[in-house]
VEXDREN-2710 file (C-alpha; in Angstrom, 1 decimal):
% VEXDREN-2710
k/r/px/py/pz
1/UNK/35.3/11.8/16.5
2/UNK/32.3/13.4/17.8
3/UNK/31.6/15.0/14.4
4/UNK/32.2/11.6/12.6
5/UNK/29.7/9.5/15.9
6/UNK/26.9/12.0/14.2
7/UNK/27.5/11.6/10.9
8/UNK/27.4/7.8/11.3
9/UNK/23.9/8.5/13.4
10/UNK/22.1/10.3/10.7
11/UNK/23.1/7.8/7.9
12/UNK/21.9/5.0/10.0
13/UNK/18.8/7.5/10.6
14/UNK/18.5/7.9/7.0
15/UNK/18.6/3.8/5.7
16/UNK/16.1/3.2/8.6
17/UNK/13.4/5.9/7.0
18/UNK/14.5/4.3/3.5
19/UNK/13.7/0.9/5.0
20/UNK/10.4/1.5/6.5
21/UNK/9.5/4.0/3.3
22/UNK/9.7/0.9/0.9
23/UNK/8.4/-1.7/3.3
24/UNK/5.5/0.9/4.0
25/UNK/5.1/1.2/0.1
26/UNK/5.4/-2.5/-0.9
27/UNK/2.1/-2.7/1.3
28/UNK/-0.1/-0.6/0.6
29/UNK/0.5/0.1/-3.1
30/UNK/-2.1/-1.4/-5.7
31/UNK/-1.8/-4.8/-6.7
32/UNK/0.8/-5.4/-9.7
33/UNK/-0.1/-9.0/-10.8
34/UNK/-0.1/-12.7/-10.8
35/UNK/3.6/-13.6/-10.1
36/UNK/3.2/-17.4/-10.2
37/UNK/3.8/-20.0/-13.0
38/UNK/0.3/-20.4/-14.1
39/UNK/-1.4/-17.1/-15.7
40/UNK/-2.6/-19.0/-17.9
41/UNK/-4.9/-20.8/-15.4
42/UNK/-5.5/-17.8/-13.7
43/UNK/-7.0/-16.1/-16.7
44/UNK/-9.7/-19.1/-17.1
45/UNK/-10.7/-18.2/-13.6
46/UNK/-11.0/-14.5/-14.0
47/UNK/-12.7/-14.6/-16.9
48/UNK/-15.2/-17.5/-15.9
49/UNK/-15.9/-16.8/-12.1
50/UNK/-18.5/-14.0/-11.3
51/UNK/-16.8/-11.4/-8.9
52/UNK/-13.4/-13.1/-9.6
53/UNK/-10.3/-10.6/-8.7
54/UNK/-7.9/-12.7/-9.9
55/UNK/-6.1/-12.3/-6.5
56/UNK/-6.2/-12.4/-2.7
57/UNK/-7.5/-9.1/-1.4
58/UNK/-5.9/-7.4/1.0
59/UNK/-5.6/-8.9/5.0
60/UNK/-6.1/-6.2/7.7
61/UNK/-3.3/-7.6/9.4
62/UNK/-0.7/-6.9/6.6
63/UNK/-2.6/-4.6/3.7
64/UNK/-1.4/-6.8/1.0
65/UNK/-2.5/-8.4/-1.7
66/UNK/-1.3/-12.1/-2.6
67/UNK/-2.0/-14.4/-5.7
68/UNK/-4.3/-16.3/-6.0
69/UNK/-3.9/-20.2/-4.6
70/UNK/-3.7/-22.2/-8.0
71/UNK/-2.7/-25.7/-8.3
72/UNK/-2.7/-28.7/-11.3
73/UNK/-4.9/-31.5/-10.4
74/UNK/-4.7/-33.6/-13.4
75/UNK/-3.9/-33.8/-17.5
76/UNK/-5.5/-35.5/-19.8
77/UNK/-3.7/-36.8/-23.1
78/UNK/-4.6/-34.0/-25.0
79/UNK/-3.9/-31.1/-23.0
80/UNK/-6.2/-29.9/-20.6
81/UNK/-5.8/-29.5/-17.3
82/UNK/-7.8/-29.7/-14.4
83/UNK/-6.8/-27.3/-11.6
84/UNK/-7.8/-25.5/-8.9
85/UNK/-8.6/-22.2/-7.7
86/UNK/-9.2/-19.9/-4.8
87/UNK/-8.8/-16.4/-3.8
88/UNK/-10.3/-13.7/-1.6
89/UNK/-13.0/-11.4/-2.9
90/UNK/-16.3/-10.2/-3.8
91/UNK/-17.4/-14.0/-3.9
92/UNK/-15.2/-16.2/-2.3
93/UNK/-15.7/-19.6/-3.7
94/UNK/-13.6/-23.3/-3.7
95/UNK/-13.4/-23.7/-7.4
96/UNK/-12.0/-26.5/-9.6
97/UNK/-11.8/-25.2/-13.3
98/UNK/-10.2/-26.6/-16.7
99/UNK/-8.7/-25.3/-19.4
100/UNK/-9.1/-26.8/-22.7
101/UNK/-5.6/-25.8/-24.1
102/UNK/-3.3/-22.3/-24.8
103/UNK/-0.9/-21.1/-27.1
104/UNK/1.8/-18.3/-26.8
105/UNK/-1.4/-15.3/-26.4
106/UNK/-4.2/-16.9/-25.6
107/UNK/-5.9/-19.5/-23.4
108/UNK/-9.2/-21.8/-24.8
109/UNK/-11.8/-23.0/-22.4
110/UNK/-15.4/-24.0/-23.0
111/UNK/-17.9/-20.9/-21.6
112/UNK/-20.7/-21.7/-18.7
113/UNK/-19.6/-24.9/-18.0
114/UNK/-15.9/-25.1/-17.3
115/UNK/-16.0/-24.7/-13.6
116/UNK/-18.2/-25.9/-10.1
117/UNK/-17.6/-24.5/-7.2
118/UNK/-17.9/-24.7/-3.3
119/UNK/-18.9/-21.6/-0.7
120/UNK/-15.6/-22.0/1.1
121/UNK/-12.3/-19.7/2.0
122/UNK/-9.2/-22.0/2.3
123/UNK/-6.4/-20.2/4.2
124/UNK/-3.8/-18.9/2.2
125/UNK/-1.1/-20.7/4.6
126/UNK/-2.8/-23.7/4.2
127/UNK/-0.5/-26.0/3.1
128/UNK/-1.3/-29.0/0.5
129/UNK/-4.3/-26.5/-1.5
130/UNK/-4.9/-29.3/-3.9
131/UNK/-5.6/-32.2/-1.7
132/UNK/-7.5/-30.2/0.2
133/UNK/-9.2/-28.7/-2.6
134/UNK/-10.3/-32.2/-3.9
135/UNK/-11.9/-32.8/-0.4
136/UNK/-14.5/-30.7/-1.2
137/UNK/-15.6/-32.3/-4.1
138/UNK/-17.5/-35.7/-4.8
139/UNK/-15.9/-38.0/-7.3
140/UNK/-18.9/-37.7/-9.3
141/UNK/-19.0/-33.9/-9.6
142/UNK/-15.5/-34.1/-10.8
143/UNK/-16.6/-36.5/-13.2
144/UNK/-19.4/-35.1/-14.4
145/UNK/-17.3/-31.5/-15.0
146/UNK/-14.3/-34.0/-17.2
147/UNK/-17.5/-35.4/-18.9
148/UNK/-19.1/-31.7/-20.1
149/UNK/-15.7/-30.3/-21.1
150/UNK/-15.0/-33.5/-23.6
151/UNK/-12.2/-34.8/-21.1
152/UNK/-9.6/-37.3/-23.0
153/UNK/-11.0/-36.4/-26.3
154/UNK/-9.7/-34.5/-29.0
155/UNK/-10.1/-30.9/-28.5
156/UNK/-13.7/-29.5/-30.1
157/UNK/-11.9/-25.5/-31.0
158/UNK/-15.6/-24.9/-31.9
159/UNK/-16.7/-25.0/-28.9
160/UNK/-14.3/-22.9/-27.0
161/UNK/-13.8/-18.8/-26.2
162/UNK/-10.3/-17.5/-25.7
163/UNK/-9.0/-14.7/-23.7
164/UNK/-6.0/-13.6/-23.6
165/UNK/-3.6/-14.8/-20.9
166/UNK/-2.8/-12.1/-18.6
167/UNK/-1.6/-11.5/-15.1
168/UNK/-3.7/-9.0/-14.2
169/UNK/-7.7/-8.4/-14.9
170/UNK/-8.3/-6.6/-18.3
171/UNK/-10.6/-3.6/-17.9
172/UNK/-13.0/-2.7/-20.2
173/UNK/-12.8/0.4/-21.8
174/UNK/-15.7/2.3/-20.7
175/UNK/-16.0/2.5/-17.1
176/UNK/-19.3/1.7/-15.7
177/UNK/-19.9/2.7/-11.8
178/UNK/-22.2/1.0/-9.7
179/UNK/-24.3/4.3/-9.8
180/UNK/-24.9/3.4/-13.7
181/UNK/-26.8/-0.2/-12.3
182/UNK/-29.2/1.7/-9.9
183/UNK/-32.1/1.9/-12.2
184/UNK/-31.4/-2.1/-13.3
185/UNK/-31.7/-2.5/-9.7
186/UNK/-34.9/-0.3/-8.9
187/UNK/-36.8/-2.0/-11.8
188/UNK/-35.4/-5.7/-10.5
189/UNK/-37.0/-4.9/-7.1
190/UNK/-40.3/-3.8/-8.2
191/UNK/-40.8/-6.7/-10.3
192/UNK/-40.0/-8.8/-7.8
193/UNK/-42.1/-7.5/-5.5
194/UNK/-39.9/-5.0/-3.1
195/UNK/-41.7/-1.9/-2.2
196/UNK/-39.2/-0.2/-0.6
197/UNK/-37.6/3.3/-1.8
198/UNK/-34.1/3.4/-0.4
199/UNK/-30.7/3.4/-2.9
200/UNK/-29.9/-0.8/-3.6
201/UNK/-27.0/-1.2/-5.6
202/UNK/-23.6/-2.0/-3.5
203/UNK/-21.2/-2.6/-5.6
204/UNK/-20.8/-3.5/-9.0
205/UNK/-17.4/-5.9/-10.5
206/UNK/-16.6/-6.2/-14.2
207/UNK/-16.0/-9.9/-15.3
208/UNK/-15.6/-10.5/-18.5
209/UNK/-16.2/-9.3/-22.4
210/UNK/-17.2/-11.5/-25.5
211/UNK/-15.6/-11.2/-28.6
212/UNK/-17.7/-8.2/-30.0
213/UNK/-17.6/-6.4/-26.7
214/UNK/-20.8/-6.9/-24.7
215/UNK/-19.5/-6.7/-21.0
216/UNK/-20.4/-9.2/-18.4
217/UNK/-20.9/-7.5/-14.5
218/UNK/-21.3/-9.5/-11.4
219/UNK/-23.3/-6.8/-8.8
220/UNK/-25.2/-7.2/-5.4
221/UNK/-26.9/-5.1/-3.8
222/UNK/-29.7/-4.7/-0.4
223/UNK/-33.2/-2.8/0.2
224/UNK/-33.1/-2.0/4.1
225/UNK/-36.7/-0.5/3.6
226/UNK/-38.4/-3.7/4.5
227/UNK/-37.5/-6.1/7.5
228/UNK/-36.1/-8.4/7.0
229/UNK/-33.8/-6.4/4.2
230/UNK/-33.6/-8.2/0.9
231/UNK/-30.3/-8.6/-1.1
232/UNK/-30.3/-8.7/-4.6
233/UNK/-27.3/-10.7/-6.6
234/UNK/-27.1/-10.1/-10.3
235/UNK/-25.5/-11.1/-13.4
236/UNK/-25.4/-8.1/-16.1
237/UNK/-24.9/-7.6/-19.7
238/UNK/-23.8/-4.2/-21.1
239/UNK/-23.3/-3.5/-25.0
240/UNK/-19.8/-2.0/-26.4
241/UNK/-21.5/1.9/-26.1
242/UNK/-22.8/1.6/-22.7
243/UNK/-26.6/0.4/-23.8
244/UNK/-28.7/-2.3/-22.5
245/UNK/-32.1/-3.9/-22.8
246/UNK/-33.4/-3.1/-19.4
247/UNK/-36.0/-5.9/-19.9
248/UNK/-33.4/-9.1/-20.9
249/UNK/-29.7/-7.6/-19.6
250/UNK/-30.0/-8.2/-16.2
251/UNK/-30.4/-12.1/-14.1
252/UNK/-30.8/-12.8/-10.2
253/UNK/-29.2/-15.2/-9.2
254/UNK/-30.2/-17.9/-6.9
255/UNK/-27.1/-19.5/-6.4
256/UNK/-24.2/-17.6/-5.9
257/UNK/-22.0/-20.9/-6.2
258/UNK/-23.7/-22.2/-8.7
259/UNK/-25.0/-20.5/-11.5
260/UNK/-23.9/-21.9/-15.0
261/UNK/-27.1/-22.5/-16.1
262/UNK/-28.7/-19.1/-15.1
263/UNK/-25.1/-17.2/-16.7
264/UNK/-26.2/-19.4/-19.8
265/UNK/-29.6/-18.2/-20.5
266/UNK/-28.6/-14.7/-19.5
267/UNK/-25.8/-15.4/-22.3
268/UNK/-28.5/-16.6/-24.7
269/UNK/-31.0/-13.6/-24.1
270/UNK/-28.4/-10.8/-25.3
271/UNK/-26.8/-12.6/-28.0
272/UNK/-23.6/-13.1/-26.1
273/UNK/-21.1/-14.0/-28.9
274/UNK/-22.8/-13.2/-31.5
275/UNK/-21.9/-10.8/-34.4
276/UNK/-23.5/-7.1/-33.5
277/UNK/-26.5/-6.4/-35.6
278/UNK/-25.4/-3.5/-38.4
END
């Protein structure tokens, strides 16, 4: 019996390391993608949104990573949907978005001017997101964003990029590191004025590609060489082989929360959408 009392211990021993092996695992191991019913929505937002995960980033209190709070606000008769958005990242933005339409791949939404957004984190226990969500908005901002994205009219496909619905972000494929935006940075600093000599760049987040593969980047970064420092927020353009025109590709922004304009002429400068030149 005493044999068989042991036995009994270590196999208990055993399913409790097991246990605490896959708990341990399930909470530290990267991020594995949207699990909710809306990656279609989800993919508007990561591929409108500057800094935009696409997910809650991980909690010191737990290590996990959770989805993204999405949730349907309204429909019109033709489709689109008005929802909203929030999450934890790089910039963590309120944001009510809408999708034009989607098929079985991909999802349609007009560029620049599908989304506003508010400098706020909402909880994610917070419960009722979208009526909460709507509190932070005037009924003539929501209004005003129906009115520039044609809402209850027929769908205008000419006016609309697609992306394809994911769960997860799509990376590009070459890799830029924020090392590879330090000379963007130097340059923005001394024409603007910043005299100091110290590394900027912080950190630099992939957002989005057109269709001929010019990659959009969201990057901040800060000058401690001066008091009081100065911080530097950026919208970036990169070409398909890794090229830029140091003089056009790069945008400060002012507004962190609202930008669509500035993302626009940015857009406009490096032929964003536009067939490359042979």
């Amino acid at each position: 019996m005493r044999g068989y009392s042991l036995r009994l211990k270590k196999i208990i021993v055993c399913i409790c390391v097991m246990y605490v092996s896959i708990i341990t695992s399930a909470c530290t191991s990267p991020y594995q993608g949207y699990q909710g019913e809306y990656p279609e929505l989800l993919t508007v937002a990561m591929n409108t949104l500057l800094g935009a995960f696409g997910y809650y980033e991980a909690a010191s209190s737990d290590k996990m990573e959770r989805d993204s709070r999405i949730e349907i606000l309204d429909e019109d008769d033709y489709g689109r949907i008005l929802f909203a958005y929030n999450e934890y990242s790089n910039i963590s933005s309120l944001s009510l978005l809408i999708m034009q339409q989607k098929d079985d791949t991909y999802v349609y939404f007009y560029p620049n001017y599908c989304f506003i957004s508010y400098d706020v984190r909402i909880s994610i226990w917070e419960n009722n997101f979208g009526e909460i969500a709507l509190n932070y908005f005037s009924e003539e901002d929501i209004q005003a964003l129906k009115d520039k994205n044609d809402w209850d009219q027929e769908v205008n496909e000419s006016k609309c990029v697609k992306a394809q619905i994911t769960r997860i972000k799509i990376q590009p494929e070459i890799k830029l590191d924020k090392k590879d935006f330090e000379p963007l940075f130097k340059k923005l600093a001394k024409d603007t004025g910043y005299n100091g000599s110290d590394t900027i760049v912080r950190y630099a987040f992939y957002c989005t590609s057109d269709t001929y593969g010019r990659m959009l980047y969201y990057a901040w970064g800060v000058g401690r060489n001066v008091n009081p420092y100065r911080r530097f927020d950026v919208a970036i353009i990169i070409n398909l082989d890794g090229s830029y025109d140091e003089e056009t590709c790069i945008m400060e922004l002012s507004d962190l929360f609202n930008y669509q304009d500035e993302l626009k002429a940015l857009k406009d400068l490096n032929s964003w959408n536009q067939p490359l030149e042979s």
